[in-house]
KEZA-443100 format. One record per residue (C-alpha): x, y, z. Coordinates in steps of 0.2 Angstrom, whole numbers, padded with zeros to 4 digits, always signed. Layout:
<pts>
XYZ
...
</pts>
This chain:
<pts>
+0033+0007-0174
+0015+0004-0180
+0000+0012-0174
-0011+0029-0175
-0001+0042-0170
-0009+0057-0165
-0003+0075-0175
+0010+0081-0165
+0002+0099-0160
-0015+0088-0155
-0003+0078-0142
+0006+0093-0137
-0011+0100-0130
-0016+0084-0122
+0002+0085-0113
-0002+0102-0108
-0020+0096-0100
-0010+0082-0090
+0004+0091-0087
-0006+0103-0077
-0016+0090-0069
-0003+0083-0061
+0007+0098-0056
-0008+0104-0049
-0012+0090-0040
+0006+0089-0035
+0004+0106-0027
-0013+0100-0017
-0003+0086-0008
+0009+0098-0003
+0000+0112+0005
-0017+0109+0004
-0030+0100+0016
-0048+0108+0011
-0052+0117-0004
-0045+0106-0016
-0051+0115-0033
-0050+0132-0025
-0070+0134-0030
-0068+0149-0018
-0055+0162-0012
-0039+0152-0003
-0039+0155+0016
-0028+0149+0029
-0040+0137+0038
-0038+0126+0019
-0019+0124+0020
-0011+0111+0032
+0001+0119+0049
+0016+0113+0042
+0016+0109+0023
+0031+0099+0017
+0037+0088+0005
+0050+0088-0012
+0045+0101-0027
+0060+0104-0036
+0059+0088-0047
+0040+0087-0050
+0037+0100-0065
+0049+0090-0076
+0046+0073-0068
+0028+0076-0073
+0032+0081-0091
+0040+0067-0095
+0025+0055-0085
+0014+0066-0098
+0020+0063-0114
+0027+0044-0110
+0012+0039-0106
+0003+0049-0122
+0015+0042-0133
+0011+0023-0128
-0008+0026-0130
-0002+0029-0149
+0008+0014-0153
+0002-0003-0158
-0001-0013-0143
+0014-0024-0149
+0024-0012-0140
+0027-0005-0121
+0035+0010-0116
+0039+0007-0097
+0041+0022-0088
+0052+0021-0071
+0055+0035-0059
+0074+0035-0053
+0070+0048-0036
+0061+0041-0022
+0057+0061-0021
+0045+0060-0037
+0035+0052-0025
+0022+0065-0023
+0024+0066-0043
+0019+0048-0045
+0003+0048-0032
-0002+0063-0042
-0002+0056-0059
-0011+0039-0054
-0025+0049-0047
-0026+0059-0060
-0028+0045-0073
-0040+0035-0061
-0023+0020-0056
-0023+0027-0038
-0041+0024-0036
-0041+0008-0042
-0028+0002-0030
-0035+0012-0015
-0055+0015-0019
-0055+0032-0006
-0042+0039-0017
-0055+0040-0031
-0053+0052-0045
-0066+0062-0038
-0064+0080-0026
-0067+0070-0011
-0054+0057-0017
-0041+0074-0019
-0047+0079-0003
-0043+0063+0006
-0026+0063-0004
-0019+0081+0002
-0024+0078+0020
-0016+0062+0018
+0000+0066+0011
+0015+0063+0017
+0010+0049+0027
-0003+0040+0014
-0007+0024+0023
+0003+0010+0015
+0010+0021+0003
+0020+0035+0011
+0028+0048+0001
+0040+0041-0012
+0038+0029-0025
+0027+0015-0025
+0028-0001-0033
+0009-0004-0033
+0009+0012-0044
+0012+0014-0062
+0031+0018-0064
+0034+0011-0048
+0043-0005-0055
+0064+0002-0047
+0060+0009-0028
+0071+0022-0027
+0076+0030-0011
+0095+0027-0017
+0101+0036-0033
+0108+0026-0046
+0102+0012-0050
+0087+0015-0061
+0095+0017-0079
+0106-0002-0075
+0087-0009-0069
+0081-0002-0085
+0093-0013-0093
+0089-0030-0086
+0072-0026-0087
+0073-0023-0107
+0084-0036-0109
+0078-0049-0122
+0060-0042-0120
+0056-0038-0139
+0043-0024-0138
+0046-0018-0125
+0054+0000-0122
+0058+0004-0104
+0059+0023-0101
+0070+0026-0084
+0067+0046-0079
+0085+0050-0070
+0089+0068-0062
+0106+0076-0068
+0113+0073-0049
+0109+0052-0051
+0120+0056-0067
+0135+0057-0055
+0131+0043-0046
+0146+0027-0049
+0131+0015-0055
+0123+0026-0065
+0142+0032-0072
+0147+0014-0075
+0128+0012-0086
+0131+0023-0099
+0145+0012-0108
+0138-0005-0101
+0126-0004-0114
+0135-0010-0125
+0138-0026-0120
+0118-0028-0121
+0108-0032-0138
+0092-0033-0137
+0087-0021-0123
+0078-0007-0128
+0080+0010-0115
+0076+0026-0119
+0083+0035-0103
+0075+0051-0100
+0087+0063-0092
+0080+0076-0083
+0092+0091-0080
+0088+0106-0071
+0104+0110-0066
+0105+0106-0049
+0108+0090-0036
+0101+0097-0021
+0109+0109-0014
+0123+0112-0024
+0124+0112-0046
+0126+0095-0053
+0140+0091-0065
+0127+0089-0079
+0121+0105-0079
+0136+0115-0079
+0140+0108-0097
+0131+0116-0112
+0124+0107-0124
+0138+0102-0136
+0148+0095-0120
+0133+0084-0116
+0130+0076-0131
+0150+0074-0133
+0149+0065-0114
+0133+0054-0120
+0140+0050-0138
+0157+0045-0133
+0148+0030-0121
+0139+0026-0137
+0123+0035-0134
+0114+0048-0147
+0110+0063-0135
+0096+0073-0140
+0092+0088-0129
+0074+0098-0128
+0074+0116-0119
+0059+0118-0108
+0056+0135-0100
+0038+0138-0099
+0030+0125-0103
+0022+0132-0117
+0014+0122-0131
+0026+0124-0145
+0038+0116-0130
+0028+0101-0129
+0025+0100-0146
+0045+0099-0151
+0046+0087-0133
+0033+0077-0140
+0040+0074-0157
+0057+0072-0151
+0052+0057-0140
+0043+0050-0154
+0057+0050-0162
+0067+0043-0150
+0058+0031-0146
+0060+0023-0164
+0079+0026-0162
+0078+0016-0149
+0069+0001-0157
+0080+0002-0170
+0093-0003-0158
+0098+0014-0158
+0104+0018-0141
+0098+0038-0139
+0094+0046-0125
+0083+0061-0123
+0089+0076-0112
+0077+0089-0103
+0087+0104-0099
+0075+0115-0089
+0076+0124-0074
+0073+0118-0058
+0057+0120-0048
+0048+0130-0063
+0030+0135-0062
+0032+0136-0043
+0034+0155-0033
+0049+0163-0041
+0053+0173-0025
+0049+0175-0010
+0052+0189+0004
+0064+0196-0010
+0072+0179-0011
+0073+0172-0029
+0068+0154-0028
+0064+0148-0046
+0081+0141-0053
+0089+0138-0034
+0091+0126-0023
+0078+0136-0014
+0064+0125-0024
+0072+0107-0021
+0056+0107-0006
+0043+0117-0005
+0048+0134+0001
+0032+0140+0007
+0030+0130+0025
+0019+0143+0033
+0006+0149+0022
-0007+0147+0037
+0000+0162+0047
+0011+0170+0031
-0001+0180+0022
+0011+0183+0010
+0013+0165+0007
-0004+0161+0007
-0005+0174-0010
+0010+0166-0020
+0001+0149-0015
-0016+0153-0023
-0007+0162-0038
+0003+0144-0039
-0012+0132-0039
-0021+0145-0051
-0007+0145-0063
-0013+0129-0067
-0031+0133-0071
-0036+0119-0063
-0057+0128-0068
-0052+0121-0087
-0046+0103-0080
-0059+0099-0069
-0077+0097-0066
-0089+0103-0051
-0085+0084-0046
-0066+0086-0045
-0067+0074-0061
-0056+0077-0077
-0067+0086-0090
-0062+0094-0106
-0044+0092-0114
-0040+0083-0098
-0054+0071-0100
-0046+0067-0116
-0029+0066-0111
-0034+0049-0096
-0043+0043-0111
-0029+0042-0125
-0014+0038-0110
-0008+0020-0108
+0004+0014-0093
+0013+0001-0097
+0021-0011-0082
+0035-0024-0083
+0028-0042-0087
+0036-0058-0091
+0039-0058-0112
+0034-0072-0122
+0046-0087-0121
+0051-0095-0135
+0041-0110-0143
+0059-0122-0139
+0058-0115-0121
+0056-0129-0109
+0053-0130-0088
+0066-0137-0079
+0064-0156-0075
+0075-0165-0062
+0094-0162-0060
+0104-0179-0062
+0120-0170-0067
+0137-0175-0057
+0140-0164-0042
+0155-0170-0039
+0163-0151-0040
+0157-0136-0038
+0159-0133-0054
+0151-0147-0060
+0134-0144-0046
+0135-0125-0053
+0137-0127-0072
+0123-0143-0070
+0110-0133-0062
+0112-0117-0071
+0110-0125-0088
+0097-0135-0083
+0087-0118-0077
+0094-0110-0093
+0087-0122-0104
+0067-0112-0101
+0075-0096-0108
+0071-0084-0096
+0085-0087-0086
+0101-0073-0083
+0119-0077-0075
+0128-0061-0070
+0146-0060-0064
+0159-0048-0060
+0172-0054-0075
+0176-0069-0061
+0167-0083-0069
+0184-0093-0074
+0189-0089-0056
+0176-0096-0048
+0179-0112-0057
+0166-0110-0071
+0173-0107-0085
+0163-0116-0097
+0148-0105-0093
+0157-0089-0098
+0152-0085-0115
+0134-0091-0116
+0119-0081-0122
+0111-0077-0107
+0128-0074-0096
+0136-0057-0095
+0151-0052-0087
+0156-0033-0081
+0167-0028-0068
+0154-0016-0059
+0146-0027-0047
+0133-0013-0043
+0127-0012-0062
+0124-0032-0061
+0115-0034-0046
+0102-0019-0054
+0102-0030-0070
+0096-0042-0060
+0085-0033-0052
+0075-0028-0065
+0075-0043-0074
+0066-0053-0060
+0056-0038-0058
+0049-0044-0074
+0045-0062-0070
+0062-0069-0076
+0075-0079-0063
+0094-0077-0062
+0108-0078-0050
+0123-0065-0049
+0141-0078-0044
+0154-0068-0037
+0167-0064-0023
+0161-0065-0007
+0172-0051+0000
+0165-0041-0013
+0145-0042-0010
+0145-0028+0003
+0146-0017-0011
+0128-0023-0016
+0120-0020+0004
+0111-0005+0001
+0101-0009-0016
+0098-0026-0008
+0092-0017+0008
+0081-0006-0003
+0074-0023-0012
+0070-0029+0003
+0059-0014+0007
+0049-0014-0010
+0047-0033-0005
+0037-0030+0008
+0028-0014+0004
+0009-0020+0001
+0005-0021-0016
+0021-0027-0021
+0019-0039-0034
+0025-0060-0031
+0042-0061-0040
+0056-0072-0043
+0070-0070-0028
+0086-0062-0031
+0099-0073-0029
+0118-0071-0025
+0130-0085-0026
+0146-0079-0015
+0162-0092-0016
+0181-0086-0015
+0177-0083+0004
+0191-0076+0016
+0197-0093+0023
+0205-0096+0006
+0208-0080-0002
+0221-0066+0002
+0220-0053+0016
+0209-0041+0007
+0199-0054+0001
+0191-0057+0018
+0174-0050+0022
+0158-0057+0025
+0149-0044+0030
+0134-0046+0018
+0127-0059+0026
+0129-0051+0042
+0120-0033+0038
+0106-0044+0031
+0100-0055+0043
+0102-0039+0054
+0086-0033+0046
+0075-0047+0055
+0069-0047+0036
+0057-0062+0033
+0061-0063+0014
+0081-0066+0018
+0088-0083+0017
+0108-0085+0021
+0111-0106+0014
+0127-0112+0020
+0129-0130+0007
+0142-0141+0015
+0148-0150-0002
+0145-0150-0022
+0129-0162-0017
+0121-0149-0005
+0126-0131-0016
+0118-0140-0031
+0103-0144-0021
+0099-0126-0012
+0104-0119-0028
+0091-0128-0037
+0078-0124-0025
+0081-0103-0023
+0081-0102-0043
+0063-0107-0043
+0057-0097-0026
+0050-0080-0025
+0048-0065-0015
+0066-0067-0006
+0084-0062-0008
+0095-0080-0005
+0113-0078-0001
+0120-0094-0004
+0140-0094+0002
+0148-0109-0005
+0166-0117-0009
+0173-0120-0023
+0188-0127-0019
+0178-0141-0012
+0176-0158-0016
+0172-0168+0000
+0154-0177-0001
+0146-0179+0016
+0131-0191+0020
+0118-0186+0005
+0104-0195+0015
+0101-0179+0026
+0101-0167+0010
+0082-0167+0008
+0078-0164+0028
+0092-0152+0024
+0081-0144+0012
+0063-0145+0019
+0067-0138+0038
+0086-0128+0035
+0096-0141+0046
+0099-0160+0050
+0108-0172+0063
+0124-0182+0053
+0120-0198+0060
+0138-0208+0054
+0147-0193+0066
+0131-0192+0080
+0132-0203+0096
+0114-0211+0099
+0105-0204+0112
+0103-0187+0122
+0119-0178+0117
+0132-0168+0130
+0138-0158+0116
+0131-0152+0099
+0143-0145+0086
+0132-0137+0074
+0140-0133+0057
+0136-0118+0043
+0147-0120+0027
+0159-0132+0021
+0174-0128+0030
+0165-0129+0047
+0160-0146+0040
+0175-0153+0038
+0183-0147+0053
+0170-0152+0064
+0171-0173+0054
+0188-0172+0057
+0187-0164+0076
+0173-0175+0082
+0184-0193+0088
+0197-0181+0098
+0182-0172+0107
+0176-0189+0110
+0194-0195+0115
+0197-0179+0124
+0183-0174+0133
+0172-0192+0135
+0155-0184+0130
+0143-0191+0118
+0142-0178+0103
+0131-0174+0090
+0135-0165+0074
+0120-0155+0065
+0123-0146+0048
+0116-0130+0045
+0110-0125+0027
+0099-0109+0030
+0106-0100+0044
+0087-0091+0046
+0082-0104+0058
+0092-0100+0071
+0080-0085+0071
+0065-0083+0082
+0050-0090+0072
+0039-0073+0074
+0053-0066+0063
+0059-0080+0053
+0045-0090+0044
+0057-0105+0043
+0064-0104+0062
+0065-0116+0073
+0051-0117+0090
+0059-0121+0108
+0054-0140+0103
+0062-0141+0087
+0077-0134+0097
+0076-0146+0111
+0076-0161+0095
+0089-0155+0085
+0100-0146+0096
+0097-0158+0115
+0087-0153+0129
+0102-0149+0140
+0117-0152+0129
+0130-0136+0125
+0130-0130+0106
+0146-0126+0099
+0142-0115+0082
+0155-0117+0067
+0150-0103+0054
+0161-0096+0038
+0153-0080+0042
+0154-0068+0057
+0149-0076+0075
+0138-0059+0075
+0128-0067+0064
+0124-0084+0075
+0121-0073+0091
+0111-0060+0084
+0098-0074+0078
+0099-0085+0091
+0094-0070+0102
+0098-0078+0118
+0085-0090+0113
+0099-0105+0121
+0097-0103+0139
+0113-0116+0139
+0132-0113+0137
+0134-0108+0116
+0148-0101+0110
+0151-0097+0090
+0166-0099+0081
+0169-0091+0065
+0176-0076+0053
+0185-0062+0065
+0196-0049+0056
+0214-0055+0055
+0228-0042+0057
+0236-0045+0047
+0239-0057+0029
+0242-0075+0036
+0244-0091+0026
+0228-0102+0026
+0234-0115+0038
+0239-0102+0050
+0224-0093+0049
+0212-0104+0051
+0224-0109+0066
+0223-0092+0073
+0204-0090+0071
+0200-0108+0081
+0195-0116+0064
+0205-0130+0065
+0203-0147+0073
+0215-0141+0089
+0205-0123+0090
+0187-0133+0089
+0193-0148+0102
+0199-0132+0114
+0184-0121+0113
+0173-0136+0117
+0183-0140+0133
+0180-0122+0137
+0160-0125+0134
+0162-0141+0144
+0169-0131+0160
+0160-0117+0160
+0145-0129+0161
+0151-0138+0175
+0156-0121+0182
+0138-0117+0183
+0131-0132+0192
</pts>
């Protein structure tokens, strides 16, 4: 680890000055609205009516900001340190420290690092335009949105992974520790080389309200949890926050840090206690080392006098005289500490010199498992791609992928989809194959994704992409469920895309196409049992607007009926159906395939729906629509939003009761030639029932 570091007792006091700075400033957004730098006595007309907001995490949250970002500024240049806050709660934390160090000003100029850029900050806080109150990914250590716990240390991983020089240092509270994902991370490690984390665990003893599992063990219990997963534990006491603390913290992460890019794993413990520096009682009440810190406990200091005096004795504490100018700018030790602190941010590493862009794909796509293998390796082949799976890859009918370089297997789908996550988040593309019953595990980090997606500032990155196959119409009875889909395209999210391929052909195509797009999460819920190739002289229309008319299964002319076809099965009914409706029934028929369900959506939401005219072209002016989808009919009429003013009905996925054979159940759900000729005569007469 080359560079100039800096004598450990000179850093020590740097950490101090910015430690204090951001408490401090911490502080301010909470309570404060006027009098930012308390230049005169505190009175009650300076403090906001109703002060809230999270406090319990900040004092250690901020230490750890403090030296990470110290302890980069010292390293060759050849090598990141990546902060990345776990708790959407360290929030106020993380708006502190990018004002402090001039980042928040430089994203929003009237947040400048000035006293009238503090001011505007406290009266702001919690509701900072565009910002809000939790972490931010247009700020530094902003990279992993949290709001959910858990799932920081596994996107630590995937965003080390095979990114030589880079250390990514996820700050997790002792509650996240309990966490499934977080659980299942600790010994996932292993089956990483090459990914340097350092995870910072910060443990004050508490979740929220109750004590946290971490805490409650002393010190030799904790390193014996930590080392039997693999991991060196080291553990720094913080009481006070006196310098000889920050001296001993400082070199300890020094020296972790070179543990860690000696491919050590180590992770560095901070045992404090919870809420320290803030008022230790109040009204008699003990607060320091309660749950009685994890917010603010002063909420009236307007009309409390007694509050308003532990306030001012809190913001004091900090001596903020020493850290600040008459300007409100940083001065002194302070200055010194902005000036030698470096944040790092997750960017896309070097590829290798042999790396190459993918050209076109002429591989077979006979199978799935030839369109899969051909296209993955063909994106591979660049070296920045990943392939994650849930130990299912020779399941899925890919087993000659299983055992590559950049593919990884682990049973804990929730670690995975975070790998992935923060592998894209440094510029990098993957796909994550599994069970398509399985995905709803992954709805809330994907709905959290989806959030930081569309937060401004966000930066452009690479879409996540799932690949779901081993769906319900050929898998067992607990192997039914396609509710991913479903909760997604609930969210009337722009950046979600559900593609339904209706062969090998088509799922080599739309997965060709998602693992070079950005800013989006692509569900892509395809077959692998199947091997039928419909007409391939729709695939590209398929592509460019999200459907097409089957002309060899379409009558000329203004249709009477439209079956309208999402997935494979619903294909292959609806070819086989299409000469009994004719026979049957005596309507001219037209049969459109469906790739992304998203334009069935209104186009305000969606960015690829279809307008009233499109409708009209694709669907007929006057003809009814009968939907086949392998997911949920919910799905079908929550986009289509009544947008049909013709009769529609939707066949598709409906919970069975029981287990059924395949035949049967397909019969049972009306996705079989009989079921689909019968619901179209029902469409038929309720037509004519309404002329």
């Amino acid at each position: 680890m080359a560079g100039t570091a800096t004598p450990a007792a000179d850093a020590a006091a740097l950490a101090n000055s910015l430690w204090r700075a951001v408490c401090y400033v911490s502080v301010c957004q909470l309570h404060l609205r006027d009098n930012v730098l308390v230049r005169r006595p505190l009175s009650a007309e300076d403090v906001k009516e109703q002060p809230s907001g999270h406090w319990g995490t900040v004092p250690g949250t901020a230490w750890a900001l403090s030296h990470v970002v110290l302890a980069a500024g010292e390293l060759d240049r050849r090598v990141d340190v990546v902060p990345l806050l776990g708790a959407g709660h360290a929030g106020v934390v993380q708006l502190a420290a990018a004002w402090v160090t001039g980042e928040l000003g430089a994203v929003r100029a009237e947040f400048g690092p000035d006293e009238g850029g503090l001011r505007r900050l406290a009266r702001a806080f919690p509701d900072v335009d565009g910002l809000g109150a939790e972490v931010h990914p247009a700020l530094p250590a902003g990279g992993f949105l949290g709001g959910r716990l858990g799932g920081c240390l596994p996107f630590a991983q995937g965003a080390a992974l095979d990114a030589p020089g880079r250390v990514v240092v996820p700050v997790i509270g002792d509650g996240e520790c309990e966490t499934p994902t977080t659980s299942a991370s600790w010994p996932a490690q292993r089956t990483l080389s090459h990914a340097f984390v350092l995870p910072l665990v910060h443990v004050n003893g508490f979740r929220m309200g109750g004590r946290s599992l971490l805490g409650a063990m002393n010190d030799e219990e904790l390193k014996a949890y930590f080392g039997g997963f693999g991991w060196d534990a080291r553990i720094v006491r913080i009481t006070t926050g006196s310098l000889p603390e920050h001296t001993t913290f400082h070199t300890a992460l020094r020296d972790a840090i070179e543990s860690t890019l000696d491919e050590r794993p180590t992770v560095l413990v901070m045992r404090c206690v919870k809420g320290w520096g803030g008022p230790a009682s109040l009204g008699g009440r003990p607060l320091v080392g309660t749950p009685g810190l994890h917010k603010t406990p002063l909420t009236a200091p307007r009309t409390d006098p007694e509050q308003l005096t532990r306030l001012a004795y809190w913001l004091n504490s900090y001596e903020p005289t020493g850290l600040f100018d008459a300007d409100g700018r940083a001065c002194g030790g302070l200055a010194e500490a902005v000036s030698a602190a470096r944040w790092c941010f997750l960017v896309p590493p070097e590829l290798p010199e042999s790396a190459s862009r993918p050209g076109a794909f002429g591989a077979r796509t006979d199978t799935f498992t030839e369109a899969v293998t051909g296209v993955v390796r063909k994106h591979a082949a660049r070296g920045d791609f990943l392939l994650l799976s849930p130990d299912e890859l020779t399941s899925n009918r890919l087993p000659e992928l299983a055992g590559e370089r950049w593919v990884h297997e682990l049973l804990a789908k929730e670690v995975l989809l975070e790998w992935l996550a923060g592998w894209t988040a440094s510029g990098r593309r993957g796909v994550l194959v599994s069970y398509e019953a399985f995905a709803p595990l992954l709805t809330s980090a994907l709905v959290a994704y989806v959030k930081q997606r569309r937060l401004a500032g966000a930066r452009s990155l690479p879409s996540l992409n799932l690949l779901l196959t081993s769906y319900g119409w050929h898998n067992v009875h607990t192997h039914g469920d396609p509710s991913l889909a479903t909760s997604l395209l609930a969210l009337g999210a722009p950046g979600v895309r559900v593609l339904t391929p209706a062969d090998p052909p088509r799922t080599a195509a739309v997965l060709d196409e998602v693992l070079d797009s950005a800013n989006g999460i692509n569900i892509v819920v395809a077959g692998k049992h199947s091997r039928t190739a419909h007409a391939p002289g729709t695939i590209g229309e398929e592509l460019r607007r999200g459907l097409a008319v089957w002309p060899p299964h379409s009558d000329e002319g203004e249709p009477d009926l439209t079956v309208v076809t999402a997935g494979d099965i619903p294909a292959a009914v609806a070819v086989e159906a299409v000469g009994h409706i004719r026979e049957r029934h005596g309507c001219r028929v037209r049969v459109v395939n469906l790739l992304d369900l998203t334009v069935l959506g209104d186009p305000v939401l969606w960015p690829r729906g279809l307008s009233d005219q499109e409708i009209d072209g694709y669907f007929g002016t006057h003809a009814c629509v009968l939907f086949l989808t392998l997911g949920h009919p919910a799905a079908v009429w929550g986009l289509l939003a009544g947008r049909l003013r013709r009769p529609v009905d939707v066949v598709g996925w409906r919970e069975p009761a029981g287990p059924l054979p395949q035949r049967e159940l397909a019969r049972v759900l009306g996705m079989d030639q009989a079921g689909v000729v019968r619901a179209v005569g029902r469409l038929l007469a309720s037509r004519e029932a309404a002329r």
